[in-house]
Biopython code that builds the backbone (N, CA, C, O; Angstrom):
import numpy as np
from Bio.PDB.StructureBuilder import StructureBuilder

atoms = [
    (1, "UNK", "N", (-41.296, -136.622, -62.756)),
    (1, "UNK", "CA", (-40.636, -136.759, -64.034)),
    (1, "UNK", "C", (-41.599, -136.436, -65.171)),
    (1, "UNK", "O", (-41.844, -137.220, -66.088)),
    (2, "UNK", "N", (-42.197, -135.056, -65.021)),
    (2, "UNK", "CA", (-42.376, -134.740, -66.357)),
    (2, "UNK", "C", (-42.657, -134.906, -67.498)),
    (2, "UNK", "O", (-43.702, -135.121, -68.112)),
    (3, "UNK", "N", (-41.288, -134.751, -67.829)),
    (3, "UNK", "CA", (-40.348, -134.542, -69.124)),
    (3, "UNK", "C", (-40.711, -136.174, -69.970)),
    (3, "UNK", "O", (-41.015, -136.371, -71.146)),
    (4, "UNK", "N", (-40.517, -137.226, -68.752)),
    (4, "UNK", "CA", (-40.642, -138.438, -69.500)),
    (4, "UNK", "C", (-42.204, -138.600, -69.963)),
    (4, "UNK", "O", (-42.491, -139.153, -71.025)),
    (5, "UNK", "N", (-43.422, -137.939, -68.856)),
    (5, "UNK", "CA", (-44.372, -138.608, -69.337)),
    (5, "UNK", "C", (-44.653, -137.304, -70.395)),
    (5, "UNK", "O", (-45.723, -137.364, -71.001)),
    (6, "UNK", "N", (-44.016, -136.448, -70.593)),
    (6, "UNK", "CA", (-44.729, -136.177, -71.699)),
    (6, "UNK", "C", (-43.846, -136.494, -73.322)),
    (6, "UNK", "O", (-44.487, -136.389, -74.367)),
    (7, "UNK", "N", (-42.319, -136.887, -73.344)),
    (7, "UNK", "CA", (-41.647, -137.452, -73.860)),
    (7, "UNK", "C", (-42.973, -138.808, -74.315)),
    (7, "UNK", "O", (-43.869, -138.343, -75.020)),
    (8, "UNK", "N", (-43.055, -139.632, -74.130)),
    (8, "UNK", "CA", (-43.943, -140.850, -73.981)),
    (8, "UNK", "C", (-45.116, -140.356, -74.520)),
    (8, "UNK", "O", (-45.364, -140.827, -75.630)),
    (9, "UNK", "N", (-45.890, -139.585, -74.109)),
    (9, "UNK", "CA", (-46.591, -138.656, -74.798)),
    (9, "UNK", "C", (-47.239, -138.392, -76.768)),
    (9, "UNK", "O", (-48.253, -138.485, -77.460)),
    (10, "UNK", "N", (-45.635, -137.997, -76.851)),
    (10, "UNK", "CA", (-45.647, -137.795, -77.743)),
    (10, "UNK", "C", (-44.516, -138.300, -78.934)),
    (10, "UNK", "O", (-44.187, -137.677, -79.944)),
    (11, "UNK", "N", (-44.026, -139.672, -78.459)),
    (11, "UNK", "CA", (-42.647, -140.583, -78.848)),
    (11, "UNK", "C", (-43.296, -141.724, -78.904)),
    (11, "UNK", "O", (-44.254, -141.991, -78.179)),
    (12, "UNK", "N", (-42.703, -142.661, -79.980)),
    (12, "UNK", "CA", (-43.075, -143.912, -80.001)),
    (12, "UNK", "C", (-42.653, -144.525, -78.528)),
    (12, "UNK", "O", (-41.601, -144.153, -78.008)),
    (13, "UNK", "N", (-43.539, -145.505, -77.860)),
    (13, "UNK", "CA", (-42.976, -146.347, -77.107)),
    (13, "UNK", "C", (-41.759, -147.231, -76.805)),
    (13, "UNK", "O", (-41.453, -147.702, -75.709)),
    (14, "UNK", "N", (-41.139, -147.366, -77.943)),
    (14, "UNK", "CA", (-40.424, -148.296, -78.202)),
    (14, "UNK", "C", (-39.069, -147.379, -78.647)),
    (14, "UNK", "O", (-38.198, -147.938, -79.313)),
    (15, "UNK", "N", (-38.957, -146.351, -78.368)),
    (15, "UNK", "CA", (-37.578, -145.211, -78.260)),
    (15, "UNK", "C", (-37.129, -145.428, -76.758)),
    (15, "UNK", "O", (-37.857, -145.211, -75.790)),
    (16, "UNK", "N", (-35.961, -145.840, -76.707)),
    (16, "UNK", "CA", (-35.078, -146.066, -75.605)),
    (16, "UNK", "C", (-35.065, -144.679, -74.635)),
    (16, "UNK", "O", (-34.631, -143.676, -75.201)),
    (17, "UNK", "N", (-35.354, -144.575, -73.694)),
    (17, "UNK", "CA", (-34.260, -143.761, -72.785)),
    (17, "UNK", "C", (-33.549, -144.083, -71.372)),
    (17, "UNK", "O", (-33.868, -144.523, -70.267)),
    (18, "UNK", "N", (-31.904, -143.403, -72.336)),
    (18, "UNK", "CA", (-30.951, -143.771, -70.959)),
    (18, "UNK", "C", (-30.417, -143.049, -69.527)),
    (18, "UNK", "O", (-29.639, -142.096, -69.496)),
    (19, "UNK", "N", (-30.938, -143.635, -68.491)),
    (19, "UNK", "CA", (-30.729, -142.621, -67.255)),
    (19, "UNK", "C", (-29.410, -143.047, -67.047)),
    (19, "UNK", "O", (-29.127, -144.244, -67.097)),
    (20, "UNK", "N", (-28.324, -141.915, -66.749)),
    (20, "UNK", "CA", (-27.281, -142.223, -66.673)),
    (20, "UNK", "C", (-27.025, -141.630, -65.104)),
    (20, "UNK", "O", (-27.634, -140.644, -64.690)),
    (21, "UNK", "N", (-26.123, -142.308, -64.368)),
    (21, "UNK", "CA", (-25.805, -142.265, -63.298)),
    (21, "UNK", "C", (-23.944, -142.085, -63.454)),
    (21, "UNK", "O", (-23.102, -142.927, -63.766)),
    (22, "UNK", "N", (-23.803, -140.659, -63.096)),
    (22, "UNK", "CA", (-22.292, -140.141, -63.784)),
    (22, "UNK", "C", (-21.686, -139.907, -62.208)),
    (22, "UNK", "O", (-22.289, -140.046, -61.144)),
    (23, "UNK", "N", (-20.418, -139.544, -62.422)),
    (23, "UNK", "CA", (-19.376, -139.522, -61.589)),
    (23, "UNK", "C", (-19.221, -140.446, -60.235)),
    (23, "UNK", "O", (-18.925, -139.950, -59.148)),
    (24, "UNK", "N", (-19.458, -141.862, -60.437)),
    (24, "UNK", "CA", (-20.029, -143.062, -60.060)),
    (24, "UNK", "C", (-18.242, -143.031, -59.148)),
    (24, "UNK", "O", (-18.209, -143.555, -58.035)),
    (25, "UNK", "N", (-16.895, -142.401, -59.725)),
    (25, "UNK", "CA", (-15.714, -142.363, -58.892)),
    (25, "UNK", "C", (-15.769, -141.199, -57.734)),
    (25, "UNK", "O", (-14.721, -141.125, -57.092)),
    (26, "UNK", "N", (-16.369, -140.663, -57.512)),
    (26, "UNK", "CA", (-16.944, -140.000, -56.217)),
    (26, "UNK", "C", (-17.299, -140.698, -54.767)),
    (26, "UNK", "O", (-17.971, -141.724, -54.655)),
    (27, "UNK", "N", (-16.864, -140.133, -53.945)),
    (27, "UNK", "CA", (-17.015, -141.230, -52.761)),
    (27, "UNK", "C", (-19.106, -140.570, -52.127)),
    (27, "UNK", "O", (-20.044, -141.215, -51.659)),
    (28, "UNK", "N", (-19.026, -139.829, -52.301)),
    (28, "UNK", "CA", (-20.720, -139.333, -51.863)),
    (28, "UNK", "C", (-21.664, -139.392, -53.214)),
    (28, "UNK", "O", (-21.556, -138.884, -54.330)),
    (29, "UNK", "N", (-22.291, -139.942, -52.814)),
    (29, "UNK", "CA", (-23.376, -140.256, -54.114)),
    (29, "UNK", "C", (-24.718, -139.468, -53.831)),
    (29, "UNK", "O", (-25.162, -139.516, -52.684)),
    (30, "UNK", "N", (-25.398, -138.745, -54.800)),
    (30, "UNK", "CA", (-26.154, -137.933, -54.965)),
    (30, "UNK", "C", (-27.522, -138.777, -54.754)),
    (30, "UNK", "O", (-28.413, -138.534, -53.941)),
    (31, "UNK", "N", (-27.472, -139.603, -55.492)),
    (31, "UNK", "CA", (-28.424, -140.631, -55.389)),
    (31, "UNK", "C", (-28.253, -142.327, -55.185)),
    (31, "UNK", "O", (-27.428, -142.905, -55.892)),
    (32, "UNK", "N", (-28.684, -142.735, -54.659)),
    (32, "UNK", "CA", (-28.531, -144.654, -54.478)),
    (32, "UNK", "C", (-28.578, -144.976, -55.937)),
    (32, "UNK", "O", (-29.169, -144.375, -56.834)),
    (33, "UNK", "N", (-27.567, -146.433, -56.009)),
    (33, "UNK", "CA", (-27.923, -147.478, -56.950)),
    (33, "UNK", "C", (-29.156, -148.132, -56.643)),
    (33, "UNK", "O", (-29.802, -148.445, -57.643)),
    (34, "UNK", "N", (-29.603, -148.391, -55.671)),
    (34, "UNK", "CA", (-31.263, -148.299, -55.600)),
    (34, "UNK", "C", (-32.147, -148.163, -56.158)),
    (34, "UNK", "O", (-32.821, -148.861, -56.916)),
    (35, "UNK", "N", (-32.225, -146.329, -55.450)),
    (35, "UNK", "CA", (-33.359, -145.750, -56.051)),
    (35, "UNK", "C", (-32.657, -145.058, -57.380)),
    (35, "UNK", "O", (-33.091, -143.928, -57.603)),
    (36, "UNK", "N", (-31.792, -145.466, -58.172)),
    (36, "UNK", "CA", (-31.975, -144.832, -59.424)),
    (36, "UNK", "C", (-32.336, -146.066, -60.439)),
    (36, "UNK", "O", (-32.581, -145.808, -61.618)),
    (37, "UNK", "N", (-32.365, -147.568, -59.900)),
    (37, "UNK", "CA", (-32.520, -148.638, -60.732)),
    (37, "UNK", "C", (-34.140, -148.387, -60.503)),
    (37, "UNK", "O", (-34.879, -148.381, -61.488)),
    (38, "UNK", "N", (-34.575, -148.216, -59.410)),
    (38, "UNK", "CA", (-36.325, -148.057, -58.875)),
    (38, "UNK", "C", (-36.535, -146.849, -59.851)),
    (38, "UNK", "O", (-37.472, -146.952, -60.642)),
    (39, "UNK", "N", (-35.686, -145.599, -59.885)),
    (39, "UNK", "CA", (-36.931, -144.581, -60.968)),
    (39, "UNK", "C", (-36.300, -145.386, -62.278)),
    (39, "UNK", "O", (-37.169, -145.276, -63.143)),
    (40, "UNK", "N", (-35.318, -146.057, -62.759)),
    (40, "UNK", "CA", (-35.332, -146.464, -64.411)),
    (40, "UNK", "C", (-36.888, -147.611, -64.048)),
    (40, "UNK", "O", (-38.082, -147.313, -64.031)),
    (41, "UNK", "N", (-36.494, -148.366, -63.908)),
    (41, "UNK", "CA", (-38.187, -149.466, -63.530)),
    (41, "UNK", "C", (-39.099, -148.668, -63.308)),
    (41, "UNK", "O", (-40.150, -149.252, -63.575)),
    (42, "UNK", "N", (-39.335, -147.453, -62.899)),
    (42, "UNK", "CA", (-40.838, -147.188, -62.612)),
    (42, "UNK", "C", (-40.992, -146.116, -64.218)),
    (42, "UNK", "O", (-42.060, -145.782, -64.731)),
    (43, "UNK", "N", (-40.300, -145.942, -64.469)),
    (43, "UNK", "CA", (-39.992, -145.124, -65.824)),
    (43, "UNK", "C", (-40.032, -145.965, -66.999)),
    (43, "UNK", "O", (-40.456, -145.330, -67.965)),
    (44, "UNK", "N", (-39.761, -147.088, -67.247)),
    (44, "UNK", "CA", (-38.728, -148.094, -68.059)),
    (44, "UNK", "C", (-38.374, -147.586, -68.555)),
    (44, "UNK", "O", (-38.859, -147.308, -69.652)),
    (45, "UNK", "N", (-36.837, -146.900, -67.936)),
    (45, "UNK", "CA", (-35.931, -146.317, -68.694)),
    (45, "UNK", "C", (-34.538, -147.762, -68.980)),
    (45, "UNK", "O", (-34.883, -148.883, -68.605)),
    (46, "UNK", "N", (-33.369, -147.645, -69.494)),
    (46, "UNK", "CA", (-32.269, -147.813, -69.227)),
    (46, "UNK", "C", (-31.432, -147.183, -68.427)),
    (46, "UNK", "O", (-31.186, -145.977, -68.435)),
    (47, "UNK", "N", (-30.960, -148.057, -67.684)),
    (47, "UNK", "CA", (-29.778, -147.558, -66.496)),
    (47, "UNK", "C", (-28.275, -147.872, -66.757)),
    (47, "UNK", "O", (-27.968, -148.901, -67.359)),
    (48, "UNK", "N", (-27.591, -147.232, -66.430)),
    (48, "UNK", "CA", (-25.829, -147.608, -66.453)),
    (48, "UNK", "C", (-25.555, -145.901, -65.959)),
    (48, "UNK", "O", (-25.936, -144.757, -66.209)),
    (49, "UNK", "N", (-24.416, -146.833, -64.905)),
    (49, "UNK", "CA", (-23.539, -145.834, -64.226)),
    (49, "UNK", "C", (-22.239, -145.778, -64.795)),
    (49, "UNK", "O", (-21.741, -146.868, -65.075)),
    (50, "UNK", "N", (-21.578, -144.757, -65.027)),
    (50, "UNK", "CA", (-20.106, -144.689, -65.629)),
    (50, "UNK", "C", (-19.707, -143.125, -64.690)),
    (50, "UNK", "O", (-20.410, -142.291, -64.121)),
    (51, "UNK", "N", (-18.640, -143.238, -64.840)),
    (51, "UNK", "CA", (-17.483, -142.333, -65.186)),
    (51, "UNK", "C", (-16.619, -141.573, -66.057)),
    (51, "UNK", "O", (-15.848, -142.275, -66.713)),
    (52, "UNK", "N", (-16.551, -140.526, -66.213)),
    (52, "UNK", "CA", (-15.649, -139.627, -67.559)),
    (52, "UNK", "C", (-14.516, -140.092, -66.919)),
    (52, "UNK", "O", (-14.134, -141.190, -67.322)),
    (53, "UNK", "N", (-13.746, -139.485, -65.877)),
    (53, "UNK", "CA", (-12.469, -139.350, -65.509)),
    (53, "UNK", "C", (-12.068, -141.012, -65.427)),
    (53, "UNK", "O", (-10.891, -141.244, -65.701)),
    (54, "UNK", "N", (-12.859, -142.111, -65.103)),
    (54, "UNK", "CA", (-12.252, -143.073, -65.230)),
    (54, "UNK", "C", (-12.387, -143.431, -66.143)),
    (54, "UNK", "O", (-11.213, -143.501, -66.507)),
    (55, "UNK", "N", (-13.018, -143.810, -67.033)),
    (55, "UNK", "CA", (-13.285, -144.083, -68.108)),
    (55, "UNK", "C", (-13.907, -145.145, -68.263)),
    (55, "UNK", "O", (-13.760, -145.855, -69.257)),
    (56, "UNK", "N", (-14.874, -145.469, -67.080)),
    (56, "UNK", "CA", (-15.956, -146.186, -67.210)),
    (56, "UNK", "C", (-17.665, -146.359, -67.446)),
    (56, "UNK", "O", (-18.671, -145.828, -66.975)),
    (57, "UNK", "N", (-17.381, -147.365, -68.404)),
    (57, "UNK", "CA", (-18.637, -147.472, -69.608)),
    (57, "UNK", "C", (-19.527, -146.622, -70.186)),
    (57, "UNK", "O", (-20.749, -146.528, -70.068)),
    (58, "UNK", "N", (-18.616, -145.928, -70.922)),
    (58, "UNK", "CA", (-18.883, -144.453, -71.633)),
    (58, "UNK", "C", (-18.971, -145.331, -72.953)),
    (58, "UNK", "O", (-19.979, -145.179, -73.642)),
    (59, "UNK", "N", (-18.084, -146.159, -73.331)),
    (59, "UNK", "CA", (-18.319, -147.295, -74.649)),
    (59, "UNK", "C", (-19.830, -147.998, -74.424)),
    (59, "UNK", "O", (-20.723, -147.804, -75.249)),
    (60, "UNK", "N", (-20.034, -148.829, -73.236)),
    (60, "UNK", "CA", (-21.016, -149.398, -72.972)),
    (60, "UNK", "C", (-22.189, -148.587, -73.082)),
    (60, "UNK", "O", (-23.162, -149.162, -73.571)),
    (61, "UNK", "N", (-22.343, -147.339, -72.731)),
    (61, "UNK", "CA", (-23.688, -146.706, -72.425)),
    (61, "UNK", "C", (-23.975, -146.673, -74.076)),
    (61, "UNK", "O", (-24.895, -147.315, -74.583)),
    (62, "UNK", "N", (-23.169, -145.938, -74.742)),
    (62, "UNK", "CA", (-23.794, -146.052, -75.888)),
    (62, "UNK", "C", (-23.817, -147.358, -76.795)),
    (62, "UNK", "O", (-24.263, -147.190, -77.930)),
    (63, "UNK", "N", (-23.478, -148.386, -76.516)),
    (63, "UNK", "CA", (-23.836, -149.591, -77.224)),
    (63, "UNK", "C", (-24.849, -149.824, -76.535)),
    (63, "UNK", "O", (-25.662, -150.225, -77.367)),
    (64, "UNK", "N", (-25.350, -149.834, -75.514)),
    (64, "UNK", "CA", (-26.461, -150.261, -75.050)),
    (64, "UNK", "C", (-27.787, -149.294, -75.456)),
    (64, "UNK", "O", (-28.939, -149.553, -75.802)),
    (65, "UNK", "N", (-27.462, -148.761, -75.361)),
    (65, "UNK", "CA", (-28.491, -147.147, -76.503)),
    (65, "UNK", "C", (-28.598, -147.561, -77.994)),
    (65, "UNK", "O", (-29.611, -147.359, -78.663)),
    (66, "UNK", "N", (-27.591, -148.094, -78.415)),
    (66, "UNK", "CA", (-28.125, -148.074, -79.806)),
    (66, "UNK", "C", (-28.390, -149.844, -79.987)),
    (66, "UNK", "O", (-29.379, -150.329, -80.536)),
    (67, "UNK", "N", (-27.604, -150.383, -79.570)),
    (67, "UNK", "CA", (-28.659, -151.889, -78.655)),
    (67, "UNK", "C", (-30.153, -151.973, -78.801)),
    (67, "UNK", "O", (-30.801, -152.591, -79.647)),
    (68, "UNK", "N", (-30.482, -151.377, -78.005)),
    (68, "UNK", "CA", (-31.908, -151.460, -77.524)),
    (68, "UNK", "C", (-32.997, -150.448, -78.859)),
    (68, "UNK", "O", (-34.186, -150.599, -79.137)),
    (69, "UNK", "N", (-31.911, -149.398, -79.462)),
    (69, "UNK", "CA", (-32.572, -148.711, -80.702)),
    (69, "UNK", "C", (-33.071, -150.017, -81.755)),
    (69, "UNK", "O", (-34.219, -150.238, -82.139)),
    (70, "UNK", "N", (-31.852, -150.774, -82.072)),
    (70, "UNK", "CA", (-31.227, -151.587, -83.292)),
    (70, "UNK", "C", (-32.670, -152.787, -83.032)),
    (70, "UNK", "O", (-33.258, -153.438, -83.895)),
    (71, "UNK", "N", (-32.899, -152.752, -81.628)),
    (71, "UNK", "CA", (-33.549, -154.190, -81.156)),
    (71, "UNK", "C", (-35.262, -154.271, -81.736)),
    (71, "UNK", "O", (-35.940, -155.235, -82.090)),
    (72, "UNK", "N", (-35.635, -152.481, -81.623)),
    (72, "UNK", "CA", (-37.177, -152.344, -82.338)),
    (72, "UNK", "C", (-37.179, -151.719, -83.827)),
    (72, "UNK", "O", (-37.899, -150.933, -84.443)),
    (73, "UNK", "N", (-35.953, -152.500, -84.110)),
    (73, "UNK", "CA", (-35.906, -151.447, -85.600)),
    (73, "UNK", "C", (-37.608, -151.917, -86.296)),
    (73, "UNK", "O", (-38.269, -151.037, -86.847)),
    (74, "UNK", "N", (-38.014, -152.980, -86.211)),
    (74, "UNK", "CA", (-39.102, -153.586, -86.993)),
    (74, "UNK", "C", (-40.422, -152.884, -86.289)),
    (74, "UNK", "O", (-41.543, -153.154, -86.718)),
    (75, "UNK", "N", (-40.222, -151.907, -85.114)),
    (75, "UNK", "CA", (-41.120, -151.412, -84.364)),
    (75, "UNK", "C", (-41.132, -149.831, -85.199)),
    (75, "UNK", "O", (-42.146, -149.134, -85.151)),
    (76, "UNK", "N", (-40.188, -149.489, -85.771)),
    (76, "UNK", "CA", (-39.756, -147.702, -86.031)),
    (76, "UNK", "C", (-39.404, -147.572, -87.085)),
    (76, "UNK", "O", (-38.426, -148.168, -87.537)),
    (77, "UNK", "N", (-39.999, -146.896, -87.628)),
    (77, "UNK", "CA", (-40.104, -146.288, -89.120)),
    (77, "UNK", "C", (-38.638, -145.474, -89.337)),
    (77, "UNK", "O", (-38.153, -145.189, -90.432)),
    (78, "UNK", "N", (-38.094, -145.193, -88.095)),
    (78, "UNK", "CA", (-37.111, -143.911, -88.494)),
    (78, "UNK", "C", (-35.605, -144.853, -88.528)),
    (78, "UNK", "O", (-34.462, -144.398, -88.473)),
    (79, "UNK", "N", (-36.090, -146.519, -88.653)),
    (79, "UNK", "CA", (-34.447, -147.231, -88.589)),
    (79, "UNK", "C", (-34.644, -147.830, -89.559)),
    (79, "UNK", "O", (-35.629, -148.558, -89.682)),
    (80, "UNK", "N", (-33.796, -147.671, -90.429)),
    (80, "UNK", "CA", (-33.880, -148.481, -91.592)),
    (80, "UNK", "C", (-32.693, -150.057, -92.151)),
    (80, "UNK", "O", (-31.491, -149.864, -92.333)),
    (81, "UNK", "N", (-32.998, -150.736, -92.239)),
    (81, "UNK", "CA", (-32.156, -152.392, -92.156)),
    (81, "UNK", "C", (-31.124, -151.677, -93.682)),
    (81, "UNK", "O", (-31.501, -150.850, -94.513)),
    (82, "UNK", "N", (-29.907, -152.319, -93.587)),
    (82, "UNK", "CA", (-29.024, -151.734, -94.941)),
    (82, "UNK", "C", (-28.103, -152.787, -95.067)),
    (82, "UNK", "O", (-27.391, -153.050, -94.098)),
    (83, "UNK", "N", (-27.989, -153.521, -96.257)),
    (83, "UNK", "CA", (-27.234, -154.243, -96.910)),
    (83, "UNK", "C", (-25.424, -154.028, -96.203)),
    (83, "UNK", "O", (-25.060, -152.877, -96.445)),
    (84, "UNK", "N", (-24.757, -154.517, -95.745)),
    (84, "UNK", "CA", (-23.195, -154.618, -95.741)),
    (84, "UNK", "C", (-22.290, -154.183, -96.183)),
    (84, "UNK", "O", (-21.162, -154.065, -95.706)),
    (85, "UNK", "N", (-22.834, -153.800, -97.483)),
    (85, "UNK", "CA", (-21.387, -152.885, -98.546)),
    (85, "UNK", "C", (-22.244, -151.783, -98.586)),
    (85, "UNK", "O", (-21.949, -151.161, -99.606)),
    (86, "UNK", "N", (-23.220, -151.184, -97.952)),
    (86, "UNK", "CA", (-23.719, -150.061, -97.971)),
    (86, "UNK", "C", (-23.715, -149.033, -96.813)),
    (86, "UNK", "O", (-24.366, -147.992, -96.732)),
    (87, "UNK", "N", (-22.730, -149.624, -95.834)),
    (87, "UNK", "CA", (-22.432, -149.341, -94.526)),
    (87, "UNK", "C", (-21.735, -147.616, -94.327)),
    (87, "UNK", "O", (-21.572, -147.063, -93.240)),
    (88, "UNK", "N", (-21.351, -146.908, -95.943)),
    (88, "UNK", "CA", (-20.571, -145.696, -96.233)),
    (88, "UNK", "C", (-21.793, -144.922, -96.019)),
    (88, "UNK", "O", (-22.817, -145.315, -96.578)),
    (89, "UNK", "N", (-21.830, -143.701, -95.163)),
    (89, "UNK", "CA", (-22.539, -142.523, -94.821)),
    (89, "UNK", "C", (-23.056, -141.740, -95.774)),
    (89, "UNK", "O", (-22.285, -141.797, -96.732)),
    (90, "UNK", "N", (-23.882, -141.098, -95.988)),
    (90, "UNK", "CA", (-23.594, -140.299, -96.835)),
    (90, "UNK", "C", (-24.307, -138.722, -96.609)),
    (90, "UNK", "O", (-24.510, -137.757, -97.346)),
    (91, "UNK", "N", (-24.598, -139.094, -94.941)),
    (91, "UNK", "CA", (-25.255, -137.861, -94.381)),
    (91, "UNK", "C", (-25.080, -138.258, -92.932)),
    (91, "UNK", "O", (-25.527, -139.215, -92.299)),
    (92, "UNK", "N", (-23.987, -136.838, -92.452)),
    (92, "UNK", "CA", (-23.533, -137.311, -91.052)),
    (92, "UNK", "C", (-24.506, -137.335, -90.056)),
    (92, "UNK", "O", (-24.250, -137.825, -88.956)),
    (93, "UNK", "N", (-25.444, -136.927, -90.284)),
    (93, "UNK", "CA", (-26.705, -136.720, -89.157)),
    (93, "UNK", "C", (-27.282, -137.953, -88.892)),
    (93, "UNK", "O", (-28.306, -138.050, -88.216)),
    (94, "UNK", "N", (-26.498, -139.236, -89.542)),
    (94, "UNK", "CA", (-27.117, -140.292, -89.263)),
    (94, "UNK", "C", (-26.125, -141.326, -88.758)),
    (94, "UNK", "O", (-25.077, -141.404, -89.400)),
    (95, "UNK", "N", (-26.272, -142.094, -87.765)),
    (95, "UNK", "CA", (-25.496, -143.246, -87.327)),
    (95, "UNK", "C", (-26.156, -144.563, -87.666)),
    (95, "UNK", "O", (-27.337, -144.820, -87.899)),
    (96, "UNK", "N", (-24.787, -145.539, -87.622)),
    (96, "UNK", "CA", (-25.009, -147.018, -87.988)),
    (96, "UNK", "C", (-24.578, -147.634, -86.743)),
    (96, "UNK", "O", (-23.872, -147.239, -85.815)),
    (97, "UNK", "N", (-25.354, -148.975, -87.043)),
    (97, "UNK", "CA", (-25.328, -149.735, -86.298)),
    (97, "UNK", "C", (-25.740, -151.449, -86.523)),
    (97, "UNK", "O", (-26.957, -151.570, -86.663)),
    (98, "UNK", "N", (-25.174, -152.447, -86.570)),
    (98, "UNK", "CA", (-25.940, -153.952, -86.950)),
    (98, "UNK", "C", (-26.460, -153.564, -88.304)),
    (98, "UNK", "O", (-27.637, -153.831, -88.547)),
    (99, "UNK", "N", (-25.563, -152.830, -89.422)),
    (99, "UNK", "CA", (-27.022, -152.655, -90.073)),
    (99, "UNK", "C", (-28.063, -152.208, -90.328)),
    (99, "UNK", "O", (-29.016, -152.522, -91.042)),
    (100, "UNK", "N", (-27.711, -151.132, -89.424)),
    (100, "UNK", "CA", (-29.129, -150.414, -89.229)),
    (100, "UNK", "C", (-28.549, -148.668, -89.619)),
    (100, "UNK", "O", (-27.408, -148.211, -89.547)),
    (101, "UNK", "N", (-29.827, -148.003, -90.032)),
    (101, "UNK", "CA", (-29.467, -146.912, -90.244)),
    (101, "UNK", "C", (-30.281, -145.678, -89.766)),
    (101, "UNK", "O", (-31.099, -145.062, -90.449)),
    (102, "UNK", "N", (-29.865, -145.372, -88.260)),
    (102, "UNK", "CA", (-31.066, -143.913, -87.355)),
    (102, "UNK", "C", (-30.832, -142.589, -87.890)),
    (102, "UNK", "O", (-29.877, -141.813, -87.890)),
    (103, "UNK", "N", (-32.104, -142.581, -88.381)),
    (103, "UNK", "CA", (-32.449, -141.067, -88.875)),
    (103, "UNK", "C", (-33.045, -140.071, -87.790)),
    (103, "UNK", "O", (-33.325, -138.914, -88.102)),
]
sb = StructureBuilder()
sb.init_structure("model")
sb.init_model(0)
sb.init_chain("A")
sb.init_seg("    ")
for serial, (resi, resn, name, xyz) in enumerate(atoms, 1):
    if name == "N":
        sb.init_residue(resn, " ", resi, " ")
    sb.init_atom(name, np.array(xyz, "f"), 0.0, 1.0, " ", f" {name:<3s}", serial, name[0])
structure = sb.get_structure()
């Protein structure tokens, strides 16, 4: 895995990444729930398995992504804390969350 150690590299520590384990409604699995919880732990990545066609935890994966973003906001310069009535966008390249605002 590369990609992660050089991701890590050159990324704050404290930037989430989510290994996703997709078409989980398939009867042959490409890889174990196992060994894909063993490479998120040997990685510390985030794990969650979903489904498109069923429509499972495609909501969840990304609350848990921006979860775990929202959780080091005090760690990352690029999330900024925002008042309640200030919750209106005003540049789509950015999402909210708790309050929070990822640039």
């Amino acid at each position: 895995m590369d990609w992660i150690k050089k991701f890590r590299q050159y990324n704050d520590e404290n930037i989430p990444i989510l290994l996703v384990g997709n078409k989980i409604d398939k009867e042959n699995r490409c890889v174990s729930k196992h060994d894909a919880y063993i490479l998120a732990d040997d990685f510390n990545l985030l794990y969650i398995e979903m489904s498109i066609k069923n429509n499972i935890n495609i909501n969840n994966a990304i609350d848990l992504l921006i979860y775990n973003i929202c959780k080091n906001k005090d760690k990352n310069p690029n999330i900024k804390t925002i008042d309640e009535d200030d919750l209106i966008l005003d540049n789509p390249s950015k999402y909210s969350c708790d309050y929070c605002i990822i640039s």
